[in-house]
C-alpha positions as CSV (number, residue, x, y, z in Angstrom):
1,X,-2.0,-12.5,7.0
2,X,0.9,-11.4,4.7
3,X,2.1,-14.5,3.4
4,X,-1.7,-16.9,3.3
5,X,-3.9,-13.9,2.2
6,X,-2.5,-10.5,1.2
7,X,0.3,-12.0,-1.5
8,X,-1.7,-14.5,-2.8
9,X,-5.0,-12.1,-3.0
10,X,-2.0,-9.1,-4.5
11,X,-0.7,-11.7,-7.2
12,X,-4.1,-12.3,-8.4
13,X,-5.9,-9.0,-8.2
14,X,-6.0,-5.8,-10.8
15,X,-7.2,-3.3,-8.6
16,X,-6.6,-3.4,-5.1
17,X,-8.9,-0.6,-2.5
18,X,-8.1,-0.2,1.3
19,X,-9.2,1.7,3.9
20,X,-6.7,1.6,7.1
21,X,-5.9,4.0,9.8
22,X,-2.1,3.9,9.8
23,X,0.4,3.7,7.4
24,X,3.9,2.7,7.1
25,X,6.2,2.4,3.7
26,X,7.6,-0.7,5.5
27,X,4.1,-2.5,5.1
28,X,4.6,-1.7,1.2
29,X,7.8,-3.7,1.8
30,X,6.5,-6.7,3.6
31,X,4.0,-7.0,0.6
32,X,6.8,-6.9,-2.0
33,X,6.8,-10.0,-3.2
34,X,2.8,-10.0,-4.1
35,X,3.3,-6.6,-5.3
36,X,5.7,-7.5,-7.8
37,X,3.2,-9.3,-9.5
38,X,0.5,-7.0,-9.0
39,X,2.5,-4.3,-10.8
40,X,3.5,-6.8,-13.8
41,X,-0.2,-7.8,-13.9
42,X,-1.1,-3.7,-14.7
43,X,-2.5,-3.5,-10.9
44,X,-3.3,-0.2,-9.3
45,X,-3.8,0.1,-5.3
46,X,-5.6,2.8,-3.7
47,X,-5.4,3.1,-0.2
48,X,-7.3,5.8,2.2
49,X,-5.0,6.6,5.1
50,X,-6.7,7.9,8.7
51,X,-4.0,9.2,10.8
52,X,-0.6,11.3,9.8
53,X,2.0,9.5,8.0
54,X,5.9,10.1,8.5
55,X,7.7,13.5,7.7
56,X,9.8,11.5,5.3
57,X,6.8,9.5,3.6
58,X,5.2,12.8,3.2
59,X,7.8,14.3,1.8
60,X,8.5,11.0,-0.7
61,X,5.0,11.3,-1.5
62,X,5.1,15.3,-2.6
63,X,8.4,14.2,-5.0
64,X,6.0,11.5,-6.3
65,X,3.7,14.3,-6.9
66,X,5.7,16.2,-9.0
67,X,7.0,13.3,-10.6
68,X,3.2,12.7,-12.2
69,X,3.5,15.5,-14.2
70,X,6.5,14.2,-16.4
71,X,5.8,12.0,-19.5
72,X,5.0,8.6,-20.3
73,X,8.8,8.0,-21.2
74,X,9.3,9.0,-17.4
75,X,6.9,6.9,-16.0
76,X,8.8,3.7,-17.9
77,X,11.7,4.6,-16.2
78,X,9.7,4.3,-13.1
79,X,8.9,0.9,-13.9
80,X,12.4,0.1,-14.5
81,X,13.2,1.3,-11.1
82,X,10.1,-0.8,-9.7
83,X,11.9,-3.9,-11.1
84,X,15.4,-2.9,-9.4
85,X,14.1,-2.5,-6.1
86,X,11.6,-5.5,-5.7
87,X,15.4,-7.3,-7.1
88,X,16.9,-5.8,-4.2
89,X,14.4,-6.6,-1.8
90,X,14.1,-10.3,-2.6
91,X,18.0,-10.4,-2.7
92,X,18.8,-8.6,0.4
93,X,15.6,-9.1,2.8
94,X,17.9,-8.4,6.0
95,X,18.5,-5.3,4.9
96,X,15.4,-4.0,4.2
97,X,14.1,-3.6,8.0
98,X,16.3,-0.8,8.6
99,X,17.1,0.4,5.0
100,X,14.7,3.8,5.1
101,X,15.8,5.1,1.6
102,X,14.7,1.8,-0.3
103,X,11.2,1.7,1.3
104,X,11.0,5.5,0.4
105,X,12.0,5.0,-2.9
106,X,9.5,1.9,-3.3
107,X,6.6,4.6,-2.0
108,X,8.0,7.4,-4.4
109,X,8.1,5.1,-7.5
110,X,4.9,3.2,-6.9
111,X,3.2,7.0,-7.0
112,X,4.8,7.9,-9.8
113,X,4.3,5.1,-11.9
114,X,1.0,5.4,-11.1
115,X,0.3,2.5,-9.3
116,X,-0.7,3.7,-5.7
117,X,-2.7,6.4,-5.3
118,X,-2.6,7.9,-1.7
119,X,-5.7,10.0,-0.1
120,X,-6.4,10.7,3.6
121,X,-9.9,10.6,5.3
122,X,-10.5,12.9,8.8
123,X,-13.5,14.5,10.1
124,X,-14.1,18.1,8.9
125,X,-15.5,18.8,12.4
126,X,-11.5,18.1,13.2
127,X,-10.5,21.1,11.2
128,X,-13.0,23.7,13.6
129,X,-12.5,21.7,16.6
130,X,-9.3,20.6,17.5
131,X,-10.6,19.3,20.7
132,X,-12.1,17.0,18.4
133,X,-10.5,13.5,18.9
134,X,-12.4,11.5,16.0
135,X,-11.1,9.2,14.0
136,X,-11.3,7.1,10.7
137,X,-10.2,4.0,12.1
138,X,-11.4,1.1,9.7
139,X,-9.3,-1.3,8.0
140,X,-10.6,-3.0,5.1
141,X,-9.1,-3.9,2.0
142,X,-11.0,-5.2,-1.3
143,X,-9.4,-6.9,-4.0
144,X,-10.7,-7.1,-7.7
145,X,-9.2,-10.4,-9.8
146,X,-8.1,-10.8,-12.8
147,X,-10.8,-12.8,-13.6
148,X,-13.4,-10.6,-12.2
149,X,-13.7,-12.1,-8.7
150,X,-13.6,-10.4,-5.3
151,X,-12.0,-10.9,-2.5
152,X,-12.6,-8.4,0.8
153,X,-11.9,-8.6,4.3
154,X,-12.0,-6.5,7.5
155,X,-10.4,-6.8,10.7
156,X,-8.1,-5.4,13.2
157,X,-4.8,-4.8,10.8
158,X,-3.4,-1.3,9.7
159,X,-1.0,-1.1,6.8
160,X,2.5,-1.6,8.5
161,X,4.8,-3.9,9.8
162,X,4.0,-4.2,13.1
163,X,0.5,-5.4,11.6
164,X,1.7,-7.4,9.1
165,X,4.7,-9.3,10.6
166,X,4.7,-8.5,14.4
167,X,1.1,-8.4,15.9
168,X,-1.3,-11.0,16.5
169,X,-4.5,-9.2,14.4
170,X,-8.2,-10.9,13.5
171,X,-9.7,-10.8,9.5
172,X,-13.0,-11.6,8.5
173,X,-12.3,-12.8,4.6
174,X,-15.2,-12.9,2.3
175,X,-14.8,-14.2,-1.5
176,X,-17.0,-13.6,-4.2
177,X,-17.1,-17.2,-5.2
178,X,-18.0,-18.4,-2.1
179,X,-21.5,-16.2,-2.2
């Protein structure tokens, strides 16, 4: 999935939407080399998240938060630290399973740079009900091209690793030239 669809489709895209139940920086990491190009094609990713995310993503993504507020001049730097850590990642890829700050930092920097914008969907019956056990449990991601084209897909894979890399999962791809 990584490597035949979700680079190629990153490289290529402007805008990139998914809806996914779980979340892991380390999926942001296993897309790093599509999401280099992404970023130095202008791209922007939004991704809906349906289940709780790790106290230290959480907390990378309130210091992201705070980070918005700061000037444009601010937001270059981010870039620049964008480019150091996809160089680090492409020249130390052993490292990077078990190297927690750098996929924190990738998280922190794509938010501020504005690049990844982070929302979470639940039920509101969840908030009255905690007896409530519903989910949002799609995973679809959407793709808009550079040249206009689409690309979507649904299937079985949440945004992490184990998705990515270690599980056998099912997509159903659909392409806008292909209608």
């Amino acid at each position: 999935v990584v490597k035949d669809i979700y680079v190629p489709a990153l490289q290529n895209a402007k805008l990139h939407k998914r809806l996914t139940f779980s979340f892991t920086s380390q999926g942001l990491v296993e897309l790093a080399e599509g999401l280099e190009v992404f970023i130095k094609n202008d791209g922007k990713m939004q991704l809906i998240i349906g289940s709780p995310i790790s106290e230290q993503e959480e907390k990378s993504i309130k210091i992201a938060e705070k980070q918005l507020k700061k000037d444009e001049t601010f937001q270059k730097l981010c870039m620049i630290r964008l480019d150091n850590l996809f160089k680090s990642i492409t020249e130390n890829s052993d490292i990077v399973e078990s190297h927690v700050p750098l996929r924190l930092d990738l998280l922190t920097q794509l938010i501020a740079a504005e690049r990844l914008k982070i929302k979470f969907a639940f039920k509101k019956n969840t908030l009255v009900d905690p007896n409530d056990k519903s989910i949002q449990h799609s995973k679809i991601a959407i793709f808009y091209g550079l040249n206009n084209e689409k690309v979507v897909w649904g299937g079985s894979a949440n945004f992490s690793r184990n998705a990515f890399i270690d599980s056998a999962e099912e997509i159903s791809v659909y392409k806008s030239w292909d209608i």
